[in-house]
Kinemage of the C-alpha trace (Angstrom):
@kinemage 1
@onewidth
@group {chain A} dominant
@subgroup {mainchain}
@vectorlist {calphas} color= white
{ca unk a 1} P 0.000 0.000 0.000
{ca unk a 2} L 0.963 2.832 -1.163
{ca unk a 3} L 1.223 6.242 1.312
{ca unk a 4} L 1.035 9.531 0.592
{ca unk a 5} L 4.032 12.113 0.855
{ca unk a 6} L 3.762 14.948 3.161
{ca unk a 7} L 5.008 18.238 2.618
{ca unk a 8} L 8.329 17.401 5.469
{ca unk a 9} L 8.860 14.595 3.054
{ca unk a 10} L 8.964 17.401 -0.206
{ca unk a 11} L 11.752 19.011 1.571
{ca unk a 12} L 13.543 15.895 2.726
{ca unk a 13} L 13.608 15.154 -1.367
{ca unk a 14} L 14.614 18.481 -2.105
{ca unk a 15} L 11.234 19.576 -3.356
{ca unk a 16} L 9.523 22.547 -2.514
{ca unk a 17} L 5.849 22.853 -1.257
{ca unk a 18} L 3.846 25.019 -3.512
{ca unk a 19} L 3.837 28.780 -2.972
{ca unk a 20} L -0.055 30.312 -1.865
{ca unk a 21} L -0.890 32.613 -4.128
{ca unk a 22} L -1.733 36.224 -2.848
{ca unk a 23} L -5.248 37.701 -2.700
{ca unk a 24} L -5.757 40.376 -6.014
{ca unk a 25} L -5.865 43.740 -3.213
{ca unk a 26} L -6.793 45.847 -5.769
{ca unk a 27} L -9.911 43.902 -6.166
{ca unk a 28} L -10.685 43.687 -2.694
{ca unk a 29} L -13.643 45.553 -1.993
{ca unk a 30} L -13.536 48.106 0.983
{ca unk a 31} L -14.944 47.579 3.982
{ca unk a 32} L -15.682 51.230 6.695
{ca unk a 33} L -15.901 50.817 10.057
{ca unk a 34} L -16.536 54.527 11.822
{ca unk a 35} L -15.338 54.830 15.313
{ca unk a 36} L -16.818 57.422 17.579
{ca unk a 37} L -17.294 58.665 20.777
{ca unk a 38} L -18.431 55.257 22.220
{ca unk a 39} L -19.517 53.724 19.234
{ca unk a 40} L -18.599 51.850 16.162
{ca unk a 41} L -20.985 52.469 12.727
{ca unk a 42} L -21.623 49.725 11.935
{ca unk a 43} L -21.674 47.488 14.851
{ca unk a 44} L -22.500 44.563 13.459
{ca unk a 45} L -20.331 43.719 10.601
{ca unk a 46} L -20.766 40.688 7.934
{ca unk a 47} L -18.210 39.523 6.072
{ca unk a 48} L -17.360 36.846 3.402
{ca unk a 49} L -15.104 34.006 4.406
{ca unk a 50} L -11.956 33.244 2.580
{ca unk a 51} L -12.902 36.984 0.168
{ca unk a 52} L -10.014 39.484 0.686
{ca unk a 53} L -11.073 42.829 1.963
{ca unk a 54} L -9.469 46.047 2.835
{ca unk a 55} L -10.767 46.973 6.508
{ca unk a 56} L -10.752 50.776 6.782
{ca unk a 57} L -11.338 52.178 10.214
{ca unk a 58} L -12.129 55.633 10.284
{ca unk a 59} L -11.862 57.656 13.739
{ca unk a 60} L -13.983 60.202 13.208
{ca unk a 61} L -13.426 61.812 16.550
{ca unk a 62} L -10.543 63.580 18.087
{ca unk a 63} L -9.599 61.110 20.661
{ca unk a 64} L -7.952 58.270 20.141
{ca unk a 65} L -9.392 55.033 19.891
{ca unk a 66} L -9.056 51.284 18.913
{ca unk a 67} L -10.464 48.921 16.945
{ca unk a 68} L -9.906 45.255 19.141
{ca unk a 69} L -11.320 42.014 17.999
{ca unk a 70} L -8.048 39.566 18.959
{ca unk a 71} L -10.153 36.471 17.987
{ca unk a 72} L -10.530 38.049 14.637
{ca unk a 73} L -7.534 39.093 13.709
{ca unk a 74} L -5.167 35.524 14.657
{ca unk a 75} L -8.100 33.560 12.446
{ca unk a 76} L -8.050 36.153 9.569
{ca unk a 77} L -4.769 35.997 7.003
{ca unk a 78} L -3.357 39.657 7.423
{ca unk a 79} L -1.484 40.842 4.191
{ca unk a 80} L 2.344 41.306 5.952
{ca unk a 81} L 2.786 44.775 4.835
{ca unk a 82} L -0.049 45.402 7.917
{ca unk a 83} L 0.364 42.845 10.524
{ca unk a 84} L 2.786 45.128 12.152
{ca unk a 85} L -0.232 47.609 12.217
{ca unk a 86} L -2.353 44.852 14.302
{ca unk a 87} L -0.683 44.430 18.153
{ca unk a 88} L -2.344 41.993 20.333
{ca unk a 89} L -5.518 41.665 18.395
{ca unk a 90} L -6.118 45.385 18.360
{ca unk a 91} L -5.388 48.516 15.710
{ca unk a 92} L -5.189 52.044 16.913
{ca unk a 93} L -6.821 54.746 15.357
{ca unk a 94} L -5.362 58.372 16.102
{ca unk a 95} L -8.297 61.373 16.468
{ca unk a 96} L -9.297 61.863 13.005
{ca unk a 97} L -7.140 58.974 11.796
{ca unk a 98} L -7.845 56.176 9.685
{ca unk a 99} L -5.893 53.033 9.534
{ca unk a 100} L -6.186 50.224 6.715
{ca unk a 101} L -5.807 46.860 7.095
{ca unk a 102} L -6.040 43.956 4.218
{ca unk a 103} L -6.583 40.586 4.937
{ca unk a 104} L -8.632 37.735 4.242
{ca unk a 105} L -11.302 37.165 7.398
{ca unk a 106} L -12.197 33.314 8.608
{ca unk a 107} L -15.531 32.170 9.003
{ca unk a 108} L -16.497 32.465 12.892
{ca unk a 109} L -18.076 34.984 15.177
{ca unk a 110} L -15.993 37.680 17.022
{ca unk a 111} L -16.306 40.316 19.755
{ca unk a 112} L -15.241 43.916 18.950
{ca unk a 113} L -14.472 46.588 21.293
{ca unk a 114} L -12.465 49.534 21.944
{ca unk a 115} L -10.501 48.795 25.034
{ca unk a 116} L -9.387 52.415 26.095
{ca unk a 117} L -11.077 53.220 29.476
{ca unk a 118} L -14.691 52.895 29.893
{ca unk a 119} L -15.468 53.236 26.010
{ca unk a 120} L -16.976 49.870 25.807
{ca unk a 121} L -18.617 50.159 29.174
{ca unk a 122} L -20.443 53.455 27.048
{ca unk a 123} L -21.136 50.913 24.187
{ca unk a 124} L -18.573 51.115 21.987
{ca unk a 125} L -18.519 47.247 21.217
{ca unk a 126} L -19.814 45.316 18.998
{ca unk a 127} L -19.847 41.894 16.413
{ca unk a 128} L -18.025 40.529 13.704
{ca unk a 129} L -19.714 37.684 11.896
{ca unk a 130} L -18.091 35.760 9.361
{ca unk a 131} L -19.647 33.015 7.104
């Protein structure tokens, strides 16, 4: 009986694994996410597993706030040029700032919230749900 090679056995034979193929960004439609004083328009996002987007987040007030769904972010494949833009689950967003991030999101159900003091207490939380 014959058994299949794994990709360790590729390498042991000098053979390389195949290379994934990046998502088409400039095709990736844009996604907005306002964030406000205590809240985050929309709340309730819906996304596309496995279909690239560009996640803009928009601050459209003058303090600072963040954008934190940790759970999203290690399931979703960030494009490398913006992973250092993502720190422990959560992106910043300056007052009147916007930040983009590409990736491609995972299909699951995640929390959002912006962590800085008492802003989700006031509501600014909400879902990201992925199918």
């Amino acid at each position: 009986m014959k058994r299949p090679l794994l990709l360790g056995g590729l390498a042991a034979l000098g053979l390389a694994a195949p290379a994934q193929a990046q998502p088409d960004w400039s095709r990736a439609p844009r996604v907005t996410v306002s964030l406000s004083s205590f809240k985050f328009a929309p709340a309730a996002l819906r996304l596309r597993a496995g279909q690239p987007i560009i996640l803009h987040l928009e601050n459209t007030g003058s303090g600072g706030h963040d954008f934190s769904a940790p759970g999203f972010f290690h399931a979703a494949a960030v494009r490398p040029a913006d992973a250092g833009k993502v720190g422990g689950g959560s992106v910043d967003v300056d007052g009147h700032g916007s930040v983009d991030i590409a990736l491609v999101p995972a299909a699951g159900t995640y929390a959002l919230r912006c962590t800085h003091a008492f802003h989700s207490m006031f509501g600014m939380k909400g879902s990201i749900v992925v199918q």
